[in-house]
Residue, then its C-alpha position, 0 to 999 in steps of 0.5 A: x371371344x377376342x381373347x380366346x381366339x388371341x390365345x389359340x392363334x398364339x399356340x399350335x395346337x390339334x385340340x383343345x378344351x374349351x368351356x363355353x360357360x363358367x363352371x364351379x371348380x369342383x364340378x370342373x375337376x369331376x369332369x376332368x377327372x373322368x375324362x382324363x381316366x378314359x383318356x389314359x384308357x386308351x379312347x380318343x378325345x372325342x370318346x373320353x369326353x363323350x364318355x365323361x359326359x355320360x358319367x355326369x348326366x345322372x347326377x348333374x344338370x347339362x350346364x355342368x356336363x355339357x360346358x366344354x366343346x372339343x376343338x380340334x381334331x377329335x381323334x387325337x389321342x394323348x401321346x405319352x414320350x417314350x420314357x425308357x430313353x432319356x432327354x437329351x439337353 
């Protein structure tokens, strides 16, 4: 546990993603997968696990669908830049 509180206390964040178990690569990418789309759709963090979850508990035990808690604030939702203007360096 030191490690992840030493990794979190150097970075500002308002969520986070965080595996309390180890979990095979590809379940990982499943889950993600599911909770990015609906993040992309417009849900909160909290939804857009929440919902991923649900998706998974038909075909996969909870070790796998039930492995990440969200830290944070759960109604964030993913920021996009505006991408019409450009960057300024």
């Amino acid at each position: 546990m030191y490690k992840v509180n030493q990794f979190v206390s150097t970075f500002t964040y308002s969520q986070l993603l965080f595996p309390f178990t180890k979990l095979r690569d590809d379940d990982t990418a499943e889950l993600m997968t599911l909770f990015h789309r609906h993040l992309l759709g417009g849900s909160t963090m909290l939804q857009a696990l929440r919902a991923a979850q649900q998706e998974m508990r038909a075909s996969h035990p909870p070790g796998v669908w039930g492995a990440l808690i969200l830290v944070g604030d759960p109604s964030a939702k993913l920021v996009w830049p505006d991408v019409g203007q450009k960057e300024k360096c």
